[in-house]
C-alpha positions in Angstrom: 2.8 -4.7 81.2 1.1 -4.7 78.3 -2.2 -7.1 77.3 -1.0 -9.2 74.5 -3.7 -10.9 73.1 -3.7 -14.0 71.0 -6.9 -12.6 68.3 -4.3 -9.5 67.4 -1.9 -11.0 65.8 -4.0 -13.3 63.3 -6.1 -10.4 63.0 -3.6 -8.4 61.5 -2.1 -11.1 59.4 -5.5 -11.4 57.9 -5.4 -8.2 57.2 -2.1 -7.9 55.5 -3.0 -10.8 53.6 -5.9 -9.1 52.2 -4.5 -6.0 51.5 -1.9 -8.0 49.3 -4.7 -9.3 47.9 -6.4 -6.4 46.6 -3.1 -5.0 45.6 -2.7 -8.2 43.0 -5.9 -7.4 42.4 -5.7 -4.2 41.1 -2.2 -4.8 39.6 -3.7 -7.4 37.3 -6.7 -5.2 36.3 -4.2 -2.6 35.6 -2.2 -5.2 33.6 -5.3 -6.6 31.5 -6.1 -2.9 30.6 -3.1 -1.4 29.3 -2.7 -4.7 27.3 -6.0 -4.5 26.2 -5.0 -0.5 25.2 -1.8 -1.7 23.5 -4.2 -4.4 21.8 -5.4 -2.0 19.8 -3.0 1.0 19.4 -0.9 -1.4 17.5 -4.1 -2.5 15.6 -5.4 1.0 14.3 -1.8 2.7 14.5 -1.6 4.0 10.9 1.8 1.6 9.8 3.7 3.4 7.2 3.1 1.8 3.8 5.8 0.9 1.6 5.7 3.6 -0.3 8.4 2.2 -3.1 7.4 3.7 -6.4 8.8 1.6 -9.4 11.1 0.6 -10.2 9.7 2.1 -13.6 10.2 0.8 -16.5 10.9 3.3 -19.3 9.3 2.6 -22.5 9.9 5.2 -25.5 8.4 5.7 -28.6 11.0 6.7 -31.2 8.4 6.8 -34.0 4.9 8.9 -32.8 3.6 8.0 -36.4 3.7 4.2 -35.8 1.9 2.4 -33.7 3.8 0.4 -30.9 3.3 -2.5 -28.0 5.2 -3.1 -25.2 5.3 -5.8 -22.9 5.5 -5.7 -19.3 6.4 -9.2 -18.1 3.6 -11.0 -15.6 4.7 -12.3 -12.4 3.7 -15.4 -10.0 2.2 -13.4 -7.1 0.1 -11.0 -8.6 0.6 -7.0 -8.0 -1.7 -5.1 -6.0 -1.5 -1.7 -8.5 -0.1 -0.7 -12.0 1.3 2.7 -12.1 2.3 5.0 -15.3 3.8 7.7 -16.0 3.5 9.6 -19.5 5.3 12.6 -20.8 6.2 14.0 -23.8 4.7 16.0 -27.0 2.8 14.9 -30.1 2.0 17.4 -32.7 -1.4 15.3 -33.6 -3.5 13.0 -31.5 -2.8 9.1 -30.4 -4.0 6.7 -27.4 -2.3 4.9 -25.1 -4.2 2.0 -24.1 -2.9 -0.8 -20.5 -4.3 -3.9 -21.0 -4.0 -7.7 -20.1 -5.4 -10.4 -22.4 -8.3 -10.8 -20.5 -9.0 -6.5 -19.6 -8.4 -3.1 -20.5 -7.3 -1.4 -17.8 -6.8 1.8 -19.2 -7.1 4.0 -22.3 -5.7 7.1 -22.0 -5.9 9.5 -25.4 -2.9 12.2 -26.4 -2.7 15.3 -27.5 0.0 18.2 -27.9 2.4 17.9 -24.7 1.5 15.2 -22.4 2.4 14.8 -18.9 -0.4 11.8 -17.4 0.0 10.0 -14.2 -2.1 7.3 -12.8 -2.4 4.2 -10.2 -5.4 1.4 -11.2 -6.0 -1.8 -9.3 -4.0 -4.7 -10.9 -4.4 -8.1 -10.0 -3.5 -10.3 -12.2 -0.3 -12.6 -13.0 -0.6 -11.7 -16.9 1.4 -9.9 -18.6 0.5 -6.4 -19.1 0.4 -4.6 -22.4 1.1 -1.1 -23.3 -0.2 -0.3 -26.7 0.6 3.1 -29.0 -1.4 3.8 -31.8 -1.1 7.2 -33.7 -4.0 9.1 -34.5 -3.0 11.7 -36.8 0.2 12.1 -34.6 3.5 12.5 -37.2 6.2 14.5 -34.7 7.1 14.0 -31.2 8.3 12.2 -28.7 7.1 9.9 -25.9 8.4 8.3 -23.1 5.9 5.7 -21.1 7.2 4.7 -17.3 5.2 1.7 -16.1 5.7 -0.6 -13.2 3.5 -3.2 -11.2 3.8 -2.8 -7.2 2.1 -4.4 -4.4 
């Protein structure tokens, strides 16, 4: 027959217990770092920005010899950029000037065809005001796209 002895069995059980133990252990540690690695994947992981363009609002000057303002409406919550858009042909020279009552933003002087693009910083809850004024200019066409975007 067999010795059965009475430290074996709490001996084992002891064991057990701390090998469950370290396993918790080292499941939690496991845990706390992948959190910890999700933590800040989803705080540097480049998010797509809303990359909504417009809607533009079309502004056209019928009469290049003339000067002209346009008004685009201010709202509450104030836009994070202005963009425009201007394309056409002058046969002279005019500017094109975005502006609020308190800042120009932007002065932008034409000549011959004119295709000009550009994004500024914008915020304010004014209204913004597109002015033409000729320069010489007496044929042509133009067509101003503006809009304010956060």
């Amino acid at each position: 027959m067999g010795y059965y002895s009475p430290i074996s069995k709490p001996m084992a059980t002891r064991q057990l217990v701390s090998k469950i133990a370290e396993v918790i252990r080292r499941s939690i540690m496991i845990f706390i770092v992948l959190s910890i690695c999700a933590f800040f994947l989803f705080l540097f992981w480049p998010i797509p920005t809303q990359k909504v363009i417009g809607p533009y609002q079309d502004y056209i000057v019928e009469d290049v010899s003339k000067s002209q303002q346009f008004v685009i409406p201010g709202r509450f919550i104030s836009p994070v950029v202005v963009r425009y858009r201007i394309e056409g042909a002058i046969n002279g020279s005019a500017l094109v000037t975005f502006r609020t009552k308190t800042a120009v933003y932007d002065s932008i002087p034409l000549q011959g065809v004119v295709a000009d693009s550009m994004v500024h910083d914008f915020y304010e809850t004014n209204d913004m005001i597109i002015t033409y004024k000729s320069k010489g200019a007496k044929k042509g066409h133009l067509v101003i796209k503006a809009a304010l975007n956060w």
